[in-house]
DRENPA-257424 format. One line per field, with one value per residue: y, z, x of N, C-alpha, C in turn; residue in one letter; chain. Coordinates in steps of 0.1 Angstrom, whole numbers, plus 5000, padded with zeros to 4 digits. Example, Ala and Ser with C-alpha at 12.3 -4.5 7.8 and 13.67 -1.06 7.14 Angstrom:
residues 2
nY 4943,4978
nZ 5078,5071
nX 5132,5128
caY 4955,4989
caZ 5078,5071
caX 5123,5137
cY 4967,5000
cZ 5078,5079
cX 5132,5129
r A,S
c A,A
END
This chain:
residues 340
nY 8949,8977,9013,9034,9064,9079,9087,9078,9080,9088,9100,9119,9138,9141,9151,9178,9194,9188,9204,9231,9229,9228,9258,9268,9276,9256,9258,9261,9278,9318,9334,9355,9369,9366,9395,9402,9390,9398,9376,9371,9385,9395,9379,9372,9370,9346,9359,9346,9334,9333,9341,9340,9350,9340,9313,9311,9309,9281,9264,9273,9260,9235,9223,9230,9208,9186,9191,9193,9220,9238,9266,9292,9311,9293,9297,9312,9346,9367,9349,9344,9358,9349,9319,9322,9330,9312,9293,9300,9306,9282,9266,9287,9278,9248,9249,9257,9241,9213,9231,9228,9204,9197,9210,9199,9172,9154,9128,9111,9072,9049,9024,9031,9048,9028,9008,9022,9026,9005,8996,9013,9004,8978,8988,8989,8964,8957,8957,8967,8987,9000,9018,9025,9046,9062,9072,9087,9108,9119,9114,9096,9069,9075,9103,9097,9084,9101,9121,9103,9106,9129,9137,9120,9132,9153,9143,9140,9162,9169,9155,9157,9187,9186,9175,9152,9149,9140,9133,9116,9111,9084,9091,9113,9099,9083,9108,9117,9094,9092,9115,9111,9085,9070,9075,9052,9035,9004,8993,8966,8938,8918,8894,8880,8862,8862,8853,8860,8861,8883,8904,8924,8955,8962,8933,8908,8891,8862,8865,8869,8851,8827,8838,8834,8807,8797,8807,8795,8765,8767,8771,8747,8732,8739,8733,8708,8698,8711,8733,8768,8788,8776,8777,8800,8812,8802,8807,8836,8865,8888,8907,8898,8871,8859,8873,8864,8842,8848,8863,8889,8904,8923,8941,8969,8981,8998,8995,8979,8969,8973,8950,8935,8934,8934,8905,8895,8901,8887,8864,8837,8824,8803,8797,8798,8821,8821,8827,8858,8889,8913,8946,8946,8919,8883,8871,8850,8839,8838,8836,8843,8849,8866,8904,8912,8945,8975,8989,9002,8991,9007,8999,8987,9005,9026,9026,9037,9058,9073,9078,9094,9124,9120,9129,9152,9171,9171,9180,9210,9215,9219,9237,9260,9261,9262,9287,9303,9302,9311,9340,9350,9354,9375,9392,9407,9418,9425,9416,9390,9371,9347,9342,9314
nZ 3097,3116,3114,3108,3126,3131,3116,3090,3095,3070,3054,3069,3064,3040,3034,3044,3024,3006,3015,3009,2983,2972,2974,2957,2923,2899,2868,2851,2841,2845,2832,2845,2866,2903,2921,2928,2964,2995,3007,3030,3045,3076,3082,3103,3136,3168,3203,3199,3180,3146,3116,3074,3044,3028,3044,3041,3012,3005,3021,3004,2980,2987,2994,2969,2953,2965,2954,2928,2915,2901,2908,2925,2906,2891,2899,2894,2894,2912,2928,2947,2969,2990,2986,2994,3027,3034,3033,3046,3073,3077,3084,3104,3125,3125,3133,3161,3173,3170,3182,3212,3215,3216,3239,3257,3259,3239,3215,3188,3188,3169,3165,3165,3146,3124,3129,3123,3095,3087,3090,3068,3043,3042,3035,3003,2974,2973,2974,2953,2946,2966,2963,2935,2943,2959,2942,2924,2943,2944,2966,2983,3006,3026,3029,3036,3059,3079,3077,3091,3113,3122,3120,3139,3163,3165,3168,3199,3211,3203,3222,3247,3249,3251,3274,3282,3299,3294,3297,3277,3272,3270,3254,3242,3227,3208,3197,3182,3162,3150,3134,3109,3093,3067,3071,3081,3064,3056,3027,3001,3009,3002,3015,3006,2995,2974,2952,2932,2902,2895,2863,2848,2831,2810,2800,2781,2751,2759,2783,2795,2784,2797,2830,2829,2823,2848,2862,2860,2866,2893,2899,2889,2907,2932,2925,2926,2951,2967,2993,2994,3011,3018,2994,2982,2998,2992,2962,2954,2946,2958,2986,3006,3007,3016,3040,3051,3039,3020,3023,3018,3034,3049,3018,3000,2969,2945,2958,2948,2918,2890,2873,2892,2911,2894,2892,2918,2934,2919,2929,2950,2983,2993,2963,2933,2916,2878,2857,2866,2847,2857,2857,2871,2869,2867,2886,2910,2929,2960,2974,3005,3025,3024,3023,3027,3018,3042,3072,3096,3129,3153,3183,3172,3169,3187,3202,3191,3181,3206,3206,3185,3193,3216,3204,3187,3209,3220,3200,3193,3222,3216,3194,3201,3223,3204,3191,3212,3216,3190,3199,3205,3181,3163,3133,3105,3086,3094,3078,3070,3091,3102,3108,3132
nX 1199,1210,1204,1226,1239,1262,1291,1313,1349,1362,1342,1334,1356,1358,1328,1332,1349,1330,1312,1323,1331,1302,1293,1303,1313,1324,1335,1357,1388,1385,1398,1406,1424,1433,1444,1481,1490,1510,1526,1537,1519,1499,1466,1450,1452,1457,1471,1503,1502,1503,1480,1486,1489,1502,1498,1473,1468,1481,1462,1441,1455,1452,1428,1417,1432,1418,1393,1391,1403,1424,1431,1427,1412,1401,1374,1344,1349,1329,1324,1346,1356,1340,1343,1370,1367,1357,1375,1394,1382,1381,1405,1413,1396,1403,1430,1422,1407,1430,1451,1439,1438,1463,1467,1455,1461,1456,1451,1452,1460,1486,1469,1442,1440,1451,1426,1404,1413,1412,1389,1375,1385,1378,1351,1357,1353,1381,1419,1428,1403,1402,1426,1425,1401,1414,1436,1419,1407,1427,1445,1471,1476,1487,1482,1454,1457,1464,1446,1428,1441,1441,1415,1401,1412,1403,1379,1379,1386,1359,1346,1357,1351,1325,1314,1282,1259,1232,1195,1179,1147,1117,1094,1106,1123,1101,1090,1108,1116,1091,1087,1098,1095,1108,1131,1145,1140,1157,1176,1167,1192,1223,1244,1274,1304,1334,1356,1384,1399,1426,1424,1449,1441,1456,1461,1470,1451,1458,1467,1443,1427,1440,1433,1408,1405,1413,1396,1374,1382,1381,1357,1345,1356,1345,1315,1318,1319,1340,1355,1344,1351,1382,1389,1390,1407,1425,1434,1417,1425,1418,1422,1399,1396,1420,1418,1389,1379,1370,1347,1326,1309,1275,1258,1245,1227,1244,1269,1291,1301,1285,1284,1289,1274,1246,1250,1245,1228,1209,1209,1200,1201,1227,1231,1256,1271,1273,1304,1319,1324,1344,1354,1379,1384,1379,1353,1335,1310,1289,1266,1251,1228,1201,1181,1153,1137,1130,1111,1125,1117,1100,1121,1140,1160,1160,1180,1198,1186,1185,1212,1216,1203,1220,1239,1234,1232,1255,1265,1260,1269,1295,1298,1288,1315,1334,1327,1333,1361,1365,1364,1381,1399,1417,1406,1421,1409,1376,1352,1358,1357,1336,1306,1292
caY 8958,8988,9020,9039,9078,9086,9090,9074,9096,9097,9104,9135,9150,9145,9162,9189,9197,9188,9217,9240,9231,9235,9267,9276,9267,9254,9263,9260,9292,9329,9341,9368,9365,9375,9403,9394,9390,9393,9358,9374,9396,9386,9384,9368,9360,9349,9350,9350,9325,9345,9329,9347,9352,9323,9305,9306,9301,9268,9257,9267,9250,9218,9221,9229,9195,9175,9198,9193,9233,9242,9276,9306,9320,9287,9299,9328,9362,9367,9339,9341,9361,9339,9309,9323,9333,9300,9286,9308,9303,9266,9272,9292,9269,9236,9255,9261,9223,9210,9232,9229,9189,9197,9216,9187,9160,9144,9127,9092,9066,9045,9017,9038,9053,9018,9002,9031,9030,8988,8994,9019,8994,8968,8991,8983,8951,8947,8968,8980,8992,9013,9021,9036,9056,9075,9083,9097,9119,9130,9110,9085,9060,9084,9114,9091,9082,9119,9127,9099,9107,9146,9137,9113,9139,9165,9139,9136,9178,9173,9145,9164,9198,9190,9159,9157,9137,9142,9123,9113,9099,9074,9099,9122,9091,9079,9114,9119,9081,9094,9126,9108,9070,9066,9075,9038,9025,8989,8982,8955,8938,8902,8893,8874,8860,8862,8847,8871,8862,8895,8908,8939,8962,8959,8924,8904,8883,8853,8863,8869,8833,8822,8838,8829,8790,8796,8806,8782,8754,8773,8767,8733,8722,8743,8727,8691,8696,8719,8743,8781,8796,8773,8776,8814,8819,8796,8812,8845,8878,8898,8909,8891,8858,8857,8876,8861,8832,8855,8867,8908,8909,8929,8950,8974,8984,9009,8991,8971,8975,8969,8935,8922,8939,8928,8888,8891,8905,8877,8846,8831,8824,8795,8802,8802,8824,8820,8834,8871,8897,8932,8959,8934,8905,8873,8866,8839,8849,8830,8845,8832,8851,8881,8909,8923,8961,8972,9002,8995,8997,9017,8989,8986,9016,9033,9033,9045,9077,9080,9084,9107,9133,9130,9134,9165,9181,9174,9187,9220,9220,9221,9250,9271,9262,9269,9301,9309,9303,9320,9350,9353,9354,9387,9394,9418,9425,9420,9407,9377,9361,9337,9339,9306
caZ 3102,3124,3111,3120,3126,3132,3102,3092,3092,3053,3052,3076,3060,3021,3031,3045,3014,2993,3016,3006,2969,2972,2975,2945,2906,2892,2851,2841,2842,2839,2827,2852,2876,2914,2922,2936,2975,3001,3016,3050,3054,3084,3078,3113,3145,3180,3207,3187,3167,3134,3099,3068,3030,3022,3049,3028,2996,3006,3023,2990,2973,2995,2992,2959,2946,2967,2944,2915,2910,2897,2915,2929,2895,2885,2906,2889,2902,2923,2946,2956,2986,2996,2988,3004,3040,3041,3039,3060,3089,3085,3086,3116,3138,3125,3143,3172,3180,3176,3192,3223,3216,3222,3257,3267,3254,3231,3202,3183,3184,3161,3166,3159,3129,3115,3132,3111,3081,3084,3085,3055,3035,3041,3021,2990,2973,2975,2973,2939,2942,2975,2959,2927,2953,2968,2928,2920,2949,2944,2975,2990,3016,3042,3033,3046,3070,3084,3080,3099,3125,3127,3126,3151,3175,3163,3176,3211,3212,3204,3234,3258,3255,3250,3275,3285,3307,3289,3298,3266,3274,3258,3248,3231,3213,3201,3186,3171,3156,3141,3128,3097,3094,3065,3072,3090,3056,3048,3015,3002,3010,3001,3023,2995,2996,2960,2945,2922,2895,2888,2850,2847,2821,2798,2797,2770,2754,2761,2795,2800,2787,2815,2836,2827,2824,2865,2872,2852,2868,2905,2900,2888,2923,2941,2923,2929,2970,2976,3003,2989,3016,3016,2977,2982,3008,2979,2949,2954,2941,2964,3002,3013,3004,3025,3053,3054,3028,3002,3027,3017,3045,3034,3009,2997,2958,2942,2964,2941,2903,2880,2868,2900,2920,2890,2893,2934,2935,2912,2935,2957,2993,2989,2952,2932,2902,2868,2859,2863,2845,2855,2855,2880,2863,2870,2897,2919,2935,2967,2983,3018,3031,3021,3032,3018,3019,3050,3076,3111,3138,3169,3192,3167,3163,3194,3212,3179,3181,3216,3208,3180,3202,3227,3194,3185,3223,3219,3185,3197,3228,3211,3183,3217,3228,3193,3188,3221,3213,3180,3198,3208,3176,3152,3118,3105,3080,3099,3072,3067,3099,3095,3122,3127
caX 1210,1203,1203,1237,1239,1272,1298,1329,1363,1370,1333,1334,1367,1347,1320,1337,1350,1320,1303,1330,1322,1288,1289,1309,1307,1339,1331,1368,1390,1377,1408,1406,1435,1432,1460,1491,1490,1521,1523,1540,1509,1492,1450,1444,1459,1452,1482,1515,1498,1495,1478,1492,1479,1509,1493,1461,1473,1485,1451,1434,1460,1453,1414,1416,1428,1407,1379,1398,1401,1435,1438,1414,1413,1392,1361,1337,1356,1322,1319,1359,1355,1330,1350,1384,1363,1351,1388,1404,1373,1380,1418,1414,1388,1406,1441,1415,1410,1444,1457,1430,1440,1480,1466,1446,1472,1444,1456,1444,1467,1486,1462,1433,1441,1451,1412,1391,1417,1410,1373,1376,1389,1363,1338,1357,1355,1390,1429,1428,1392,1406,1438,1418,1393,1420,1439,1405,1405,1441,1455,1479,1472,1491,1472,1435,1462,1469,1436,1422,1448,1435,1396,1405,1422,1390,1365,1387,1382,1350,1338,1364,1347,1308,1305,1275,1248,1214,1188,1165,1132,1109,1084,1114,1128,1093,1087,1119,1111,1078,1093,1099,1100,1118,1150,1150,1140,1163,1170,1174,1207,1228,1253,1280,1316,1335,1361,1386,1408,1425,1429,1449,1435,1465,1467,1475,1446,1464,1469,1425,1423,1446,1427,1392,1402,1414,1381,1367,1385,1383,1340,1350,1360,1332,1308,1320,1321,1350,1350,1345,1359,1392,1393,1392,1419,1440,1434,1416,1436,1411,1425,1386,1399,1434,1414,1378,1371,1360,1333,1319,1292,1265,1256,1233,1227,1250,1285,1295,1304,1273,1282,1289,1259,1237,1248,1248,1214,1198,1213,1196,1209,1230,1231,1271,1271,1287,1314,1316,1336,1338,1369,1386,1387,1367,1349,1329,1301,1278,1253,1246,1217,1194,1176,1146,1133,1118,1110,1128,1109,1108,1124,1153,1166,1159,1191,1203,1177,1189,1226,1216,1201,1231,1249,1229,1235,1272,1277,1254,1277,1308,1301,1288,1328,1342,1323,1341,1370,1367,1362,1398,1406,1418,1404,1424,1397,1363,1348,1369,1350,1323,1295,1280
cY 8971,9002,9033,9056,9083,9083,9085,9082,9097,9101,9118,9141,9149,9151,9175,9195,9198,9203,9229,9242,9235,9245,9274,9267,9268,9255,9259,9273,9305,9335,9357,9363,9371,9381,9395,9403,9390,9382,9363,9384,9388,9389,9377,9366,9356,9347,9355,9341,9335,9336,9346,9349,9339,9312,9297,9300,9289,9261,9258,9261,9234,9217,9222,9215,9183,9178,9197,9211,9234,9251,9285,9309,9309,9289,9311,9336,9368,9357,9335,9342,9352,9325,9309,9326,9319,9289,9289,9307,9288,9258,9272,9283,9254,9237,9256,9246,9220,9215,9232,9212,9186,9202,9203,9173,9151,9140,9108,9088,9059,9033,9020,9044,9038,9007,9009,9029,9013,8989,9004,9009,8984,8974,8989,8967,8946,8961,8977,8987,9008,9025,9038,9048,9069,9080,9092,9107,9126,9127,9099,9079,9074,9095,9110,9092,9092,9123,9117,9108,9121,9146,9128,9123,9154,9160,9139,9151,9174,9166,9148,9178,9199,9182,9162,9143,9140,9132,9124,9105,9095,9083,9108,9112,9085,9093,9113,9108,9086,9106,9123,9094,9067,9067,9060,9031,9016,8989,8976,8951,8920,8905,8882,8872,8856,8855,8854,8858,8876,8896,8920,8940,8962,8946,8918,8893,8865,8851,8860,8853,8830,8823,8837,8815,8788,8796,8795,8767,8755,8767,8753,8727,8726,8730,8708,8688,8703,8730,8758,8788,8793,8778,8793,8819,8810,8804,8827,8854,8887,8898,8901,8880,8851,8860,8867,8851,8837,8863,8887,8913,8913,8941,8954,8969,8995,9008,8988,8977,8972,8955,8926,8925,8931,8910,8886,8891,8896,8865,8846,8828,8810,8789,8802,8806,8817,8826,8846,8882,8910,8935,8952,8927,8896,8868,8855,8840,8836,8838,8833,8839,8866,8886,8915,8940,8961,8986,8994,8999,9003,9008,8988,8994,9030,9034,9043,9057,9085,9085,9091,9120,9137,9138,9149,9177,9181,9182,9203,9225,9225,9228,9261,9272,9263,9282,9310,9315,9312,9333,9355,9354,9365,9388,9407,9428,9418,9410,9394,9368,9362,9334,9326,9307
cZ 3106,3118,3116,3117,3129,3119,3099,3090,3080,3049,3054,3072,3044,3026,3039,3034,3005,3001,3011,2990,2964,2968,2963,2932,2899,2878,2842,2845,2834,2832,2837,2866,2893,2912,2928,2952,2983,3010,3030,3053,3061,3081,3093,3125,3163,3192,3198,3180,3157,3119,3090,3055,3027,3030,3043,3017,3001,3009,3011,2981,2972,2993,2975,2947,2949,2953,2932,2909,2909,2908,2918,2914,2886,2890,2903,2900,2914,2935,2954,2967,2992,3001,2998,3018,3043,3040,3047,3074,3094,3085,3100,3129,3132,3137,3159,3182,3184,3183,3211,3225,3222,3233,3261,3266,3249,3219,3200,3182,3175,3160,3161,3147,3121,3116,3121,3097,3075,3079,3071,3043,3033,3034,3009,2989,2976,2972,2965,2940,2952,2973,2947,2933,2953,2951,2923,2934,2948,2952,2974,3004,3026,3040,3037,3060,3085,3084,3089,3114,3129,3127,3141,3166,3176,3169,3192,3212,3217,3218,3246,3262,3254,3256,3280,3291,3305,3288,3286,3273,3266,3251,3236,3223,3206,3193,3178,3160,3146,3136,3104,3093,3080,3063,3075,3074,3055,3038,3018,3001,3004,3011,3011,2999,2977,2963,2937,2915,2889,2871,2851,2833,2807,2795,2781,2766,2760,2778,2803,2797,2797,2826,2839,2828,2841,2872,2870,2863,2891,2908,2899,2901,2930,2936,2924,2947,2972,2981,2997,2998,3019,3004,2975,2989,2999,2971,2944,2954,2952,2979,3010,3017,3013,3041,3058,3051,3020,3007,3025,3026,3039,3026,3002,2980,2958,2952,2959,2924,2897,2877,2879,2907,2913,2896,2912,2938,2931,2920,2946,2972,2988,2977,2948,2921,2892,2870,2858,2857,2853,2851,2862,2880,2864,2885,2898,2930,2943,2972,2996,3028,3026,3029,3025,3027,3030,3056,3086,3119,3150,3173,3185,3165,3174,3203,3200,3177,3193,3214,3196,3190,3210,3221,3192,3201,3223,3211,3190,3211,3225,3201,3192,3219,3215,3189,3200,3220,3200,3186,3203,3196,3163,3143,3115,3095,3084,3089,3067,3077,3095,3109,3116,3131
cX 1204,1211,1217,1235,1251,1282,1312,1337,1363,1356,1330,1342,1359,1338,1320,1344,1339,1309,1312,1323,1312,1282,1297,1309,1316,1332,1344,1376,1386,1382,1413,1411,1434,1445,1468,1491,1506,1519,1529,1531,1500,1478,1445,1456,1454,1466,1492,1513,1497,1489,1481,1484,1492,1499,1480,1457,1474,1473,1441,1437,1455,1442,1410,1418,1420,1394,1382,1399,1421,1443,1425,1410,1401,1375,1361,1344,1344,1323,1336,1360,1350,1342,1369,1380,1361,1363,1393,1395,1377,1394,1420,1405,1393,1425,1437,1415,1418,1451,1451,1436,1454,1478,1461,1453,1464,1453,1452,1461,1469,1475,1449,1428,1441,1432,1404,1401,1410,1390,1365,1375,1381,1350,1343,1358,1372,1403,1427,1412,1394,1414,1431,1409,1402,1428,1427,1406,1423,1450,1462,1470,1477,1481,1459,1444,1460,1455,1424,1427,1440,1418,1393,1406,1408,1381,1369,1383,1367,1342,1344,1358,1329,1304,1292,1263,1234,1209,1173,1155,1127,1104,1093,1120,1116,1086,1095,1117,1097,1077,1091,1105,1109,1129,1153,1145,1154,1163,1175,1188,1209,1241,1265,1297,1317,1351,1369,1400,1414,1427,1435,1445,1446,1469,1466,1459,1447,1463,1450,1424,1426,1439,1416,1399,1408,1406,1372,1370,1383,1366,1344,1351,1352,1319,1308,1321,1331,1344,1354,1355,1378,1398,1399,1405,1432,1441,1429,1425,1427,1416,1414,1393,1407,1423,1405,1370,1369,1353,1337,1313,1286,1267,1246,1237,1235,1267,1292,1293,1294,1274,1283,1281,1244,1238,1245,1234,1207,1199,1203,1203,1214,1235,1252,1266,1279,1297,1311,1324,1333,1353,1379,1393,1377,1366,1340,1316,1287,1276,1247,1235,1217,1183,1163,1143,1126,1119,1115,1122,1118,1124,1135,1160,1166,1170,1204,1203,1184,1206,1225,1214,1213,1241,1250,1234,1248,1274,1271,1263,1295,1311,1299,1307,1337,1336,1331,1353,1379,1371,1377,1406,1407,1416,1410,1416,1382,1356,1347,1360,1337,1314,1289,1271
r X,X,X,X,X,X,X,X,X,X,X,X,X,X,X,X,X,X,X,X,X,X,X,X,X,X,X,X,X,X,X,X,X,X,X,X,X,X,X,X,X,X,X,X,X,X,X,X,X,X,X,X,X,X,X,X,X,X,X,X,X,X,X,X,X,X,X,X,X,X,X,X,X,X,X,X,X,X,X,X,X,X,X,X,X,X,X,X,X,X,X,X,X,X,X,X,X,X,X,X,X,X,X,X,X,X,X,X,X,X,X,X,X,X,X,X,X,X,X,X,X,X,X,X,X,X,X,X,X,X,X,X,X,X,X,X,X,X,X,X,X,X,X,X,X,X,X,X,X,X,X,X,X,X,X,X,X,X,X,X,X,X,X,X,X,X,X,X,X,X,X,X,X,X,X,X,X,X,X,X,X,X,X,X,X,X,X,X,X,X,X,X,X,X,X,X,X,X,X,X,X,X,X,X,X,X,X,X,X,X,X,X,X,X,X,X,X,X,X,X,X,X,X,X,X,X,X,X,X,X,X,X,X,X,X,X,X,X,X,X,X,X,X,X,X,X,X,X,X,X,X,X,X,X,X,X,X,X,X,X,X,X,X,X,X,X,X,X,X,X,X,X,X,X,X,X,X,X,X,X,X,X,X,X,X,X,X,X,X,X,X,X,X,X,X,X,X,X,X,X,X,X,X,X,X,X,X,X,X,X,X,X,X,X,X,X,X,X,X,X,X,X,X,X,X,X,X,X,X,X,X,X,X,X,X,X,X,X,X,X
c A,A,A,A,A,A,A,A,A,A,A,A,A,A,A,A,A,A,A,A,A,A,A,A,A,A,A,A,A,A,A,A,A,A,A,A,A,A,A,A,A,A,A,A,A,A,A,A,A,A,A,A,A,A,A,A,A,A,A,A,A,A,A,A,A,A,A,A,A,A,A,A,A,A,A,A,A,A,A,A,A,A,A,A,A,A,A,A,A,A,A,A,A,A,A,A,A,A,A,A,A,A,A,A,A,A,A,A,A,A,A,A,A,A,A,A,A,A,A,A,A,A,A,A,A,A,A,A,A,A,A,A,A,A,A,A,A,A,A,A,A,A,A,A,A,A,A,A,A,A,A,A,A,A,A,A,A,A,A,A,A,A,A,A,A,A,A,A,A,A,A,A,A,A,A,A,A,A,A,A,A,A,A,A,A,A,A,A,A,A,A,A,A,A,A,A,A,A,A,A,A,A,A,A,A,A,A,A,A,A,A,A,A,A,A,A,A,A,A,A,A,A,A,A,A,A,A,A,A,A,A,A,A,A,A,A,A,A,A,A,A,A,A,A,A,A,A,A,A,A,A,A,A,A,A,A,A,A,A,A,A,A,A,A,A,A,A,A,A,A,A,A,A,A,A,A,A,A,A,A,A,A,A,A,A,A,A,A,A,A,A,A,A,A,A,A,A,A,A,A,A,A,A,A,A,A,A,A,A,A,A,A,A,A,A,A,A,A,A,A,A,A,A,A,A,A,A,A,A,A,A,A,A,A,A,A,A,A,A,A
END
C-alpha cells in the first residue's frame, strides 16, 4: 500500500484543535474567574462584518468541548490570552474562507460530504465503534457531518485560490525521497474479513450464552465448507458483513481492539480464528493475505512525493492569500492578531 500524504477531513478538523490544545495545560479549574466581558463589544471587524466578545465566547464554548475544558477559567490564568488570540485568529480566518467560498459559489455537495463521511466510517470496525468515537469526542453524526461539509468547502477555497502549475523534477523528487526514508516505512499489515455476534455490555448472562453458542454454530458451518462471506452478510451484526462479506481490508497494528488485532495478527493467510471476544461481542476472524514490514521504494511512492510538493506550493500559496486577506481585517486591540 502506498504511502498517502494528504489527510482525511475529521482528521484535519482534530488536529486543528489538538494544535490549539497543545499550546495550553488543562490542570482542572484555577478558581480564578476571568472578568465579566460585554458580549455586544466589537474586538474585530472587516466591512460591516463585525466579530464580538459573545461571538467569542461561543467559539471557546464550541472548542472547548471538543478539548474537554469546561470554560476559560479551566486554563492556568497565564496562557489565556494566548489561548483566546489563537481562537479569535481562527474565528476570524475560518469567516475569511467561507466567506471567499459564498463570493466564488464554492461549496461541497451533498454527495460529498456523505463519500468522505462513508470512507470515515470504514476506518472503524463497525457502527457502534464509530458511534462511540464521536460520544468520546462530544459529537453527533451531523456535527462530522457539518464539519465535513465546511472542510470540504475550505479545501474548494483552498485549490481555487493557490492553483498552481509547478513543475517537480526527478532530481527534486529523488531528494525529497532521500531526505528521510522512513517516513515510507510499511508495517506490517493483514488484510481480514470478521464475523460479529454483537453482546451489549448489559446483557444478561443468559443472553452471552446465546450469543456465544451463534458463534459457535456460525464457525460450525465455515468449517464444514460454507461460504464466509455469504455466512457473514446472514448473520453478521457488523455493517462489513451486509456491505462486503465481512471483508475489513487492511490493517495496520493499533486499528483494531487488542483482542481482535492480537488473534488477526497470529493467522495465517487463509487462516479462521477461534472464537473471539472483545467489548463487541464475538467474533470470526479470516485473514486472506498479509503484509510484512518494509521501506517503499523510490518508484512507489514517487507520484506521491510529487503531489506532496504541489501540496506544499499550494498550501504556501494560499496562507500568502490568507495573510492578505487578513490584512483587511480590524483588531480593535492590535494585539489580538496572530502574524503567521
Amino acid at each position: 500500500m502506498k504511502k498517502r500524504f494528504t489527510v482525511g477531513v475529521l482528521v484535519i478538523f482534530m488536529l486543528s484543535l489538538c494544535l490549539i490544545a497543545s499550546a495550553v495545560t488543562v490542570p482542572g479549574s484555577t478558581g480564578e474567574e476571568e472578568p465579566k466581558v460585554d458580549p455586544a463589544k466589537v474586538i474585530a471587524k472587516i466591512g460591516d462584518k463585525t466579530f464580538t466578545e459573545g461571538d467569542l465566547s461561543k467559539e471557546i464554548e464550541t472548542q472547548g468541548k471538543a478539548m474537554r475544558i469546561g470554560s476559560i477559567n479551566d486554563i492556568p490564568k497565564e496562557e489565556r490570552a494566548q489561548f483566546r488570540r489563537m481562537v479569535l485568529n481562527n474565528m476570524v480566518e475560518k469567516w475569511l474562507i467561507l466567506n471567499a467560498a459564498a463570493e466564488k459559489k464554492l461549496t461541497a455537495s451533498e454527495a460529498e460530504v456523505q463519500k468522505e463521511l462513508k470512507e470515515l466510517k470504514g476506518r472503524f470496525p463497525d457502527e457502534a465503534a464509530f458511534q462511540s468515537a464521536l460520544q468520546q469526542q462530544n459529537m453527533k453524526q451531523k456535527d462530522i457531518e457539518d464539519k465535513i461539509r465546511e472542510t470540504l468547502t475550505i479545501r474548494k477555497v483552498m485549490e481555487n485560490v493557490a492553483d498552481t502549475t509547478a513543475t517537480i523534477t526527478e532530481e527534486q523528487l529523488k531528494e525529497y525521497y532521500d531526505e528521510d526514508t522512513d517516513r515510507f516505512k510499511q508495517e506490517e499489515e493483514v488484510k481480514a474479513s470478521h464475523i460479529l455476534v454483537k453482546v451489549e455490555k448489559d446483557a444478561t448472562p443468559e443472553e452471552r450464552a446465546a450469543a456465544k453458542k451463534k458463534i459457535e454454530e456460525i464457525r460450525d458451518k465455515i468449517t464444514k465448507g460454507g461460504d464466509f462471506a455469504k455466512l457473514a452478510a446472514e448473520f453478521s451484526d457488523c455493517p462489513s458483513g451486509k456491505r462486503d462479506g465481512g471483508n475489513l481490508d487492511w490493517f495496520g497494528k493499533g486499528r483494531m481492539v487488542p483482542e481482535f488485532e492480537a488473534a488477526a495478527f497470529k493467522l495465517k493467510p487463509g487462516e479462521l480464528s477461534d472464537i473471539v471476544e472483545t467489548s463487541f461481542g464475538y467474533h470470526i476472524i479470516k485473514v486472506t493475505d498479509k503484509r510484512a514490514e518494509k521501506i517503499l521504494g523510490f518508484d512507489e511512492v514517487k507520484e506521491d512525493l510529487r503531489q506532496d510538493l504541489i501540496n506544499r506550493e499550494k498550501g504556501k500559496k494560499f496562507m500568502d492569500w490568507l495573510k492578505g486577506q487578513k490584512e483587511k481585517v480590524t483588531f480593535m486591540n492590535p494585539e489580538d492578531k496572530e502574524t503567521n
